[in-house]
Every structure is written in structure tokens, then in C-alpha cells.
C-alpha positions as CSV (number, residue, x, y, z in Angstrom):
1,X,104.2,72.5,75.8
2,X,101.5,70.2,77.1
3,X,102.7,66.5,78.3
4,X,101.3,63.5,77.3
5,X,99.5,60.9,79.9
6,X,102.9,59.1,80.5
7,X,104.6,61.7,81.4
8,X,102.3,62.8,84.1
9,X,102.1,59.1,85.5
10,X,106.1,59.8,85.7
11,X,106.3,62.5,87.7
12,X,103.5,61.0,89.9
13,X,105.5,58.2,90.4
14,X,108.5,60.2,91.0
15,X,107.2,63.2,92.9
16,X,108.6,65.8,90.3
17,X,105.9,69.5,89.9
18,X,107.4,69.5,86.2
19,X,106.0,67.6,83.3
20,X,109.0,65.3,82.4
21,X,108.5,65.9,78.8
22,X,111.8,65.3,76.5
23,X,111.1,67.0,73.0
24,X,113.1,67.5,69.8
25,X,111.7,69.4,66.6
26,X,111.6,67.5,63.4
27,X,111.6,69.7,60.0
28,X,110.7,68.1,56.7
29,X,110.9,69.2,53.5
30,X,110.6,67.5,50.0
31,X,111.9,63.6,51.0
32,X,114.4,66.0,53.3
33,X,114.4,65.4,57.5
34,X,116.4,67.0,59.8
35,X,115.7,66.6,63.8
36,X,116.9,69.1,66.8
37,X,118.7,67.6,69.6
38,X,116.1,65.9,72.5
39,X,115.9,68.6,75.7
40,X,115.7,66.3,79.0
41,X,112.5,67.2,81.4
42,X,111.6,70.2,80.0
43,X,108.2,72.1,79.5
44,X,110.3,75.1,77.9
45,X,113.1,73.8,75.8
46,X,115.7,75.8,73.8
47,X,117.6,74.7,71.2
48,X,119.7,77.2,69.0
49,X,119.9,74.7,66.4
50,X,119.9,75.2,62.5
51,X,118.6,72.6,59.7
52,X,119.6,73.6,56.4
53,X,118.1,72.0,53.5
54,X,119.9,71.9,50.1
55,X,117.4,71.9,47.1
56,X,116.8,72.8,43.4
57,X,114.9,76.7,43.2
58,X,112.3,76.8,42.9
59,X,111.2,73.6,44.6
60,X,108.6,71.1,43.7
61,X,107.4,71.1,47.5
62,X,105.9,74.4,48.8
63,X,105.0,73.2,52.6
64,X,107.8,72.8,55.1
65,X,106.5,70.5,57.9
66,X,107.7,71.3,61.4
67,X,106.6,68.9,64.3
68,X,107.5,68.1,67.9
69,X,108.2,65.1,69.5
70,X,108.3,63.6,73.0
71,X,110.8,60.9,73.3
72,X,109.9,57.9,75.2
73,X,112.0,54.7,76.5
74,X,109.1,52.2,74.3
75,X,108.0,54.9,71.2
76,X,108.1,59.2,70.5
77,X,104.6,60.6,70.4
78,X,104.0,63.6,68.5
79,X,103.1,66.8,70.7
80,X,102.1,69.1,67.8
81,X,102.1,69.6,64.1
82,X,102.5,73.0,61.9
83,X,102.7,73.7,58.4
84,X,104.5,76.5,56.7
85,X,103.3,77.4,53.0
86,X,106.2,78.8,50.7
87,X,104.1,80.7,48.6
88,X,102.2,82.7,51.7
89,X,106.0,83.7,52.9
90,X,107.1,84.8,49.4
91,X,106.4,87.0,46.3
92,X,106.9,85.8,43.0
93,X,106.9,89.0,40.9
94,X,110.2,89.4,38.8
95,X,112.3,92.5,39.5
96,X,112.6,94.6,43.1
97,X,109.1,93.7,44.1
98,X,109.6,89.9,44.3
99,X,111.3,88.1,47.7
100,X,112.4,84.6,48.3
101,X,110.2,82.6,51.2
102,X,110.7,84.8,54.4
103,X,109.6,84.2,58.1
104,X,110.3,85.1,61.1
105,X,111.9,85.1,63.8
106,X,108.3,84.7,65.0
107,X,106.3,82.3,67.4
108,X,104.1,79.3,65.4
109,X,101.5,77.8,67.0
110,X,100.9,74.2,67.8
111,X,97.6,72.7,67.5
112,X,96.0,68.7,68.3
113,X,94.1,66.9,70.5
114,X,92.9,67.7,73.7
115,X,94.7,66.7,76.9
116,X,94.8,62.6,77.2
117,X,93.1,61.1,80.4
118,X,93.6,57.6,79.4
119,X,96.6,55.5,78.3
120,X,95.3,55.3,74.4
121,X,94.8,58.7,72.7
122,X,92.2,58.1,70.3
123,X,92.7,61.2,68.1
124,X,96.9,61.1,68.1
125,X,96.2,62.0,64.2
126,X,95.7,65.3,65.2
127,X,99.3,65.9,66.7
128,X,100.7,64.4,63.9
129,X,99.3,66.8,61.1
130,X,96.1,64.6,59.8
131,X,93.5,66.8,60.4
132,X,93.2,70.2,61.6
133,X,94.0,70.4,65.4
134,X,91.4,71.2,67.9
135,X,93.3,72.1,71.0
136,X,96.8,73.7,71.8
137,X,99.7,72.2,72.3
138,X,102.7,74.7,72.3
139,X,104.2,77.0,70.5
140,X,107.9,77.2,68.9
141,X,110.1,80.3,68.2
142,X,111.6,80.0,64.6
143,X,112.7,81.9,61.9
144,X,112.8,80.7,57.6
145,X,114.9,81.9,55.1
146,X,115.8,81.0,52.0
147,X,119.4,81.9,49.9
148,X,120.2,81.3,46.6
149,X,124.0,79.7,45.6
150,X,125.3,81.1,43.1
151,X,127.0,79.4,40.2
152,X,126.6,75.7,39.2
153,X,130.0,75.0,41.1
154,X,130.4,73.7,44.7
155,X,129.8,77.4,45.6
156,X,129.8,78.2,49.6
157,X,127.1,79.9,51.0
158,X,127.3,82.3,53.8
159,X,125.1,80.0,56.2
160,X,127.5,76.7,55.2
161,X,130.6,79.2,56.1
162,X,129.1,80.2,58.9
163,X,128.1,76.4,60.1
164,X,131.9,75.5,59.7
165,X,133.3,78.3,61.1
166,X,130.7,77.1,64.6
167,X,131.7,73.5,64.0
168,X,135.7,74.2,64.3
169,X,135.1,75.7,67.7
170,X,133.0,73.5,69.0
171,X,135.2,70.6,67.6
172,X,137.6,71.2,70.5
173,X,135.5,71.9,73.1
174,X,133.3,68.9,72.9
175,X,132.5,66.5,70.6
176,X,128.7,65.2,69.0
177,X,125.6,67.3,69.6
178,X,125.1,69.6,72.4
179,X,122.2,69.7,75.5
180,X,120.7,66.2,73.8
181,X,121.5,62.8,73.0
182,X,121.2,61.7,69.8
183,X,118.2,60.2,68.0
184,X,117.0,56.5,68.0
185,X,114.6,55.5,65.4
186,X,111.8,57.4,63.9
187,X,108.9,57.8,65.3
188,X,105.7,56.8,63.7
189,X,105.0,58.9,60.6
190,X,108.2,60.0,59.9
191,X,108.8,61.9,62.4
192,X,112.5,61.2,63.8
193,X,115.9,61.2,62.7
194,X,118.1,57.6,62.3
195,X,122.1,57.3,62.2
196,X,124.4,56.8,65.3
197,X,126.4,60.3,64.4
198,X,125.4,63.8,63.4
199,X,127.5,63.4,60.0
200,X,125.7,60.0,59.2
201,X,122.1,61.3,60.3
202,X,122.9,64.7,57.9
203,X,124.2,63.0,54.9
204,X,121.2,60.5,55.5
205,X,118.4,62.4,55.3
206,X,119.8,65.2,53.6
207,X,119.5,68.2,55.9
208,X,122.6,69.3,58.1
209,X,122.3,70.6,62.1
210,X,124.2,72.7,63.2
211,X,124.0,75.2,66.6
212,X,123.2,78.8,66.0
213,X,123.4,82.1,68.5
214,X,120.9,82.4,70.7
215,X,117.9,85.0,68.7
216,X,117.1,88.0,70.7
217,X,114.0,88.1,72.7
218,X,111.5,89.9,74.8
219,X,111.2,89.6,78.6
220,X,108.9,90.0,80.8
221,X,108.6,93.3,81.1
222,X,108.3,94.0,77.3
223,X,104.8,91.8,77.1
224,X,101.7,93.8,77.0
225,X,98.0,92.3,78.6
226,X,95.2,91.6,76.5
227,X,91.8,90.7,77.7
228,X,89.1,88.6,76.3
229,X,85.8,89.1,77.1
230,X,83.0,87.1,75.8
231,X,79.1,85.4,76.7
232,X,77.9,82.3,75.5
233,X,74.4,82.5,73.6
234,X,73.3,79.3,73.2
235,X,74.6,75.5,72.6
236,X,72.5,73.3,71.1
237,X,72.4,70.0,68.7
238,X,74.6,68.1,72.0
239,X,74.8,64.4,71.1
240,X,73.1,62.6,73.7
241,X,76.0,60.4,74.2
242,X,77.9,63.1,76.6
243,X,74.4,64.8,77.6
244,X,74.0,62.3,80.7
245,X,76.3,64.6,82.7
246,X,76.4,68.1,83.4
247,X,78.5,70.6,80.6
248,X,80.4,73.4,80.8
249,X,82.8,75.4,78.5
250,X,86.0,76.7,78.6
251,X,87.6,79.4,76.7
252,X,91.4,79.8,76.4
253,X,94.1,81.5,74.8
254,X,97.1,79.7,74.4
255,X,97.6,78.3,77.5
256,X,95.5,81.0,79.5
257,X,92.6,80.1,80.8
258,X,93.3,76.7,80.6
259,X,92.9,75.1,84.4
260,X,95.1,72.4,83.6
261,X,98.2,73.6,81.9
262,X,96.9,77.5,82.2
263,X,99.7,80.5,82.8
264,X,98.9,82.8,85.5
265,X,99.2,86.4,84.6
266,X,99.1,87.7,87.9
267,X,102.6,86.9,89.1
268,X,104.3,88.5,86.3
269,X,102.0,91.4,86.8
270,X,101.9,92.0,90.5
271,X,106.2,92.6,90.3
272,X,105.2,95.1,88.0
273,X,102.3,96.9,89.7
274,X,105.0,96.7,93.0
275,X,107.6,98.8,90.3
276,X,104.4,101.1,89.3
277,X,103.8,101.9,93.2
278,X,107.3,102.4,94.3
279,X,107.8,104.9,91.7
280,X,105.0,106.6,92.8
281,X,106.2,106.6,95.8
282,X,109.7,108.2,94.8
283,X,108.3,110.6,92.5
284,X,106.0,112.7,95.0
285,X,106.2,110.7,98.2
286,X,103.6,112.8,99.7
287,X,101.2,113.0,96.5
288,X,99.1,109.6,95.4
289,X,98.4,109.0,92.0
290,X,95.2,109.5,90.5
291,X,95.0,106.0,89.2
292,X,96.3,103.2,91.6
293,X,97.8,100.4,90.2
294,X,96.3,97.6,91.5
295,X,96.6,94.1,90.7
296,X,94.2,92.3,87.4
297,X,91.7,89.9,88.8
298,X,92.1,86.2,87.4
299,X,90.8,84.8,84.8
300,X,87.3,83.5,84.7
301,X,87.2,80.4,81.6
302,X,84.7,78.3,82.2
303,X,80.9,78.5,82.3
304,X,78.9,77.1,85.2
305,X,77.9,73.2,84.5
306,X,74.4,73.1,83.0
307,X,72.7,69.8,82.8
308,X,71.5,69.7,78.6
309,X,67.7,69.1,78.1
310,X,65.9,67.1,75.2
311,X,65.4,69.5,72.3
312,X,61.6,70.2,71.4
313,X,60.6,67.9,68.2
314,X,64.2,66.4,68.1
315,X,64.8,64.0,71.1
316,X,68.2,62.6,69.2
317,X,70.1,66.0,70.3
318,X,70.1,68.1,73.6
319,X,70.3,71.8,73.9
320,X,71.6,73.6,77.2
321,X,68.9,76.0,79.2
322,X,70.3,79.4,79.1
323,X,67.9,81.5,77.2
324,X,67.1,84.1,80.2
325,X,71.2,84.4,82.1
326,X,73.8,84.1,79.7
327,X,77.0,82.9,81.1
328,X,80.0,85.0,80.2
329,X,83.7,84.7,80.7
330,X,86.6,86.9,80.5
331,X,90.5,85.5,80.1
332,X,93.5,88.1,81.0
333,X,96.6,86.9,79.0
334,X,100.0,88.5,78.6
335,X,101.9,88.3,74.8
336,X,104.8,89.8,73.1
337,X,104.4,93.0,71.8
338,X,104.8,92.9,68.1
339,X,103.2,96.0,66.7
340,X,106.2,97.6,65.5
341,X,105.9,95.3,62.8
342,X,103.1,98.0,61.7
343,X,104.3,100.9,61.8
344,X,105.8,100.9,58.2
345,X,103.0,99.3,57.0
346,X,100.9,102.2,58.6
347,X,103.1,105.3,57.9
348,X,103.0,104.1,54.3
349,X,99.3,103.7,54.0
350,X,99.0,107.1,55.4
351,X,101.5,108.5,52.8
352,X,99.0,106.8,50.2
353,X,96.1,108.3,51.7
354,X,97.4,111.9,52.0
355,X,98.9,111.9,48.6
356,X,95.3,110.4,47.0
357,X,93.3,113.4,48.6
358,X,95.9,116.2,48.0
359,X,95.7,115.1,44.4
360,X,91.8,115.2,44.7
361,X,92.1,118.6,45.8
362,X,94.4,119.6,43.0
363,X,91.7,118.8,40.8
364,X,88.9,120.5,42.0
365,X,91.5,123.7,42.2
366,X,92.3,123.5,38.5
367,X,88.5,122.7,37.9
368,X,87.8,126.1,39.9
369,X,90.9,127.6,37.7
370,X,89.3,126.8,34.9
């Protein structure tokens, strides 16, 4: 996750490498809030927290709001903002073919303003949901489901059984909320929980917390590389206002390519070219490969600065001169490898297909027949 101005000035202040960043998740849903516990110092936080919401099916509301929050001695400023739609999770069809709201466990992106230089962010909007975001911000791993009750009595679900079940275990072991402390106010917009305890802040705003196992996830070694390539043609129409200095762009995915908060690939790939070569050198010691693993080049994400020119007939714009060279870029990036997700999807399409033409060609033989 990116950090805000104040928490730089922080760690400047006391010599820390880490952005001293303290978040917590806020999910709402239909006049329903439920907050995470706040992770100290952290650019990587993990929770293993649930919110469950109890509501009428189907619900009036069909977005689920999700946001992250830094949490600050004076006020908590929003980091990033997502929204989940119900109906693009869920099929509505009666019978077999229909499903309630289903996601995840999958990553969600987080998208706002660009990085704060300056003690004021003028578009904070953006990190708070109003708007569509322009930069990232983080990303959070989560997963949505939804589970009818059933009966109109104070039926248990399994999820409620399994929340007490956690909380009688924990009860002895330790009492409140676990790896945070709890909430103060809320922040602006909505965004925090209230109450001194977890029953209070629950019954309060109508959602309950409650720690989960930890989901299983991918290391290292199960991410795959992917490399953008890409030239810039032309940028014109360049308000004068930022035209008196020169420009340059940058081009990022995620947090790749990014020279402020950017990920290096090329640590987590050089252990594995080392692996690559000292196998190599097990399997025929005396043999090299035909192919030597050698180590990706870093990225390149920015264009070289280029002072803008006035614009021919329009002298209220500015245009940048790169008709003849084009600058280009290229970003290496490393991601989880989710394609497995497709193969289903894939072997059932190419049932379809084969069974399409080998009725086609049952035709044309009874045509022949005929």
C-alpha cells in the first residue's frame, strides 16, 4: 500500500526504511459498517478477519463498499476505495443455473490519487470513492459469499456457528480484538467503526467481526512474469499551466514500474535463475544448456523529459516534439498465476465446438445419404 505525506515525514523524522502506515479495512453495506482491526507500521498487513452482515434477500443495496484507512493520532485518511457490484458476482436465473453473489478469494485493486508531495491532498475524493481513481494505491486479498438462513426462526448459520465456535477459544486465550487496537471515531465519510468494545461496535453498526483461518496462498515461486512493452505516439492538447517545465511519462503496473513505491522483480527472480543454473549443473555437470538462464533486465517506465512546444494555430495548448523517435518503454512485473481458473471454461467451450461441427458433419452425411 502507498503511504500518505505524513507518514513519510515520520519515518524521516524517525529514521525508519518502512512507511509507517497503520490501516484497517472498512466494509459497508446498506446503513451496515463493519471495520478490520488497525495493523501497526505496516506496508503489507494481514488480517484474517470476517464481517458478516445480516440482511433481508434479496437486498435493496447491490454495491458492497470496501475501503482502507490509515489511522492517524489527529484524523484517518482514506488510502483507497473499491466497489463490489452484486449483480456482476451473481446469476439470477431460477432453478440450477442461478447462484447467489460469489467472489473470490481473489485480489481487488485499489485506485486514487497520485502520490501527495505536499501536506493538503487536493484530490483526497478520489481515495474515498468520489470519482474514479487515477493512480494505485494497493490491493486487498478477499473473498464474498453470500448464505441464505433458513426458516423465519432464529436459525444458526454455519458461518455464525463457526464464529462462536472461534470466539470460545479465543475467549481464554486473550481477550478483545487481536494484532490491533480498537477503533476511535470515524473517519470522514463514513469510513470508521465507533464503540469502546467489539460487542458494542457489532451490535452498533450492525455487522459482526470475527477472526478467520489464514486463506491459502501463492509464494514466490508460483508467480509467473509478464512483460509490457509499449511506445508513446504523440501527446498533445498539454495545458500551458504545467508546459513551463520539461515532461515525461511513466507507465506502471501495479506497483511496477513505479520509481517511488515500484517492486523490483529482479530479486525474486535472480534466486530463481540461481535454482535454474544449479540444476543444470546437477543434471549433466559437464553439458551446458542450450538456453542460459540469465537474469531479466529492469524495468524501463518513463520516457525521457521533453520540453512541450506551442501548438500550430492553437497557442492555449502545448504538444510534445516526438514525431521522428518515438520513445518507448517496457515494464517486467511478476503476478499470481490464475489461469487454472480457465481451464473449465476452456475444455467446455471446446466440448461445444467439437460437438457443433460433428453435428455439421452429420448433416452433410445424411445429405450425401440421401
Amino acid at each position: 500500500m502507498n503511504s500518505s505525506i505524513m507518514a513519510n515525514v515520520t519515518k524521516a523524522f524517525i529514521g525508519d526504511s518502512k512507511d509507517l502506515i497503520d490501516p484497517y479495512v472498512v466494509v459497508s453495506f446498506f446503513c451496515q459498517m463493519g471495520r478490520t482491526s488497525t495493523q501497526k507500521g505496516t506496508a503489507d498487513p494481514v488480517w484474517n478477519e470476517q464481517i458478516v452482515f445480516k440482511e433481508m434477500f434479496p437486498p435493496l443495496c447491490q454495491r458492497v463498499k470496501i475501503q482502507v484507512w490509515d489511522e492517524g493520532s489527529m484524523n484517518d485518511v482514506a488510502v483507497g476505495t473499491h466497489y463490489i457490484d452484486l449483480r456482476r458476482i451473481a446469476n439470477e436465473q431460477d432453478g440450477d443455473k442461478g447462484f447467489l453473489p460469489t467472489f473470490g478469494p481473489a485480489w481487488i485493486n485499489l485506485y486514487g490519487s497520485t502520490r501527495n508531495f505536499t501536506l493538503v491532498d487536493d484530490n483526497q475524493e478520489l481515495n474515498e470513492g468520489v470519482g474514479e481513481g487515477v493512480a494505485f494505491r494497493g490491493r486487498v486479498f478477499l473473498e464474498l459469499a453470500v448464505e441464505i438462513l433458513s426458516g423465519a426462526g432464529p436459525a444458526e448459520s454455519k458461518v455464525s456457528r463457526l464464529a462462536k465456535d472461534v470466539k470460545a477459544t479465543l475467549k481464554d486465550g486473550r481477550g478483545g480484538r487481536a494484532g490491533g487496537k480498537e477503533p476511535k471515531t470515524p473517519p470522514p465519510g463514513g469510513g470508521g467503526g465507533g464503540g469502546d468494545g467489539e460487542e458494542e461496535r457489532g451490535s452498533a453498526l450492525g455487522a459482526e467481526v470475527m477472526p478467520v483461518e489464514t486463506p491459502p496462498q501463492n509464494n514466490d515461486d508460483d508467480k509467473e512474469s509478464f512483460l509490457l512493452f509499449g511506445a508513446l505516439f504523440e501527446a498533445t492538447m498539454i495545458d500551458r499551466k504545467i508546459g513551463d517545465k520539461p515532461i515525461s511519462f511513466e507507465f506502471t503496473v501495479g506497483n511496477y514500474g513505479n520509481l517511488i513505491d515500484g517492486s523490483s522483480p529482479v530479486s525474486a527472480s535472480k534466486k530463481k535463475v540461481e535454482r535454474l543454473a544449479e540444476l543444470y549443473s546437477r543434471v549433466e555437470p559437464d553439458c551446458a544448456p542450450l538456453l542460459v538462464p540469465q537474469e531479466p533486465e529492469p524495468s524501463k517506465s518513463t520516457t525521457p523529459p521533453a520540453k512541450p512546444l506551442l501548438m500550430d494555430g492553437n497557442r492555449n495548448y502545448l504538444y510534445l516534439p516526438i514525431l521522428g523517435k518515438k520513445p518507448c518503454f517496457h515494464v517486467l512485473s511478476r503476478w499470481e498465476d490464475k489461469t487454472f481458473r480457465l481451464y473449465y471454461s476452456n475444455m467446455l467451450e471446446n466440448i461445444a465446438l467439437a460437438f457443433e461441427a460433428g453435428v455439421a458433419e452429420v448433416g452433410e452425411l445424411i445429405k450425401l445419404l440421401n
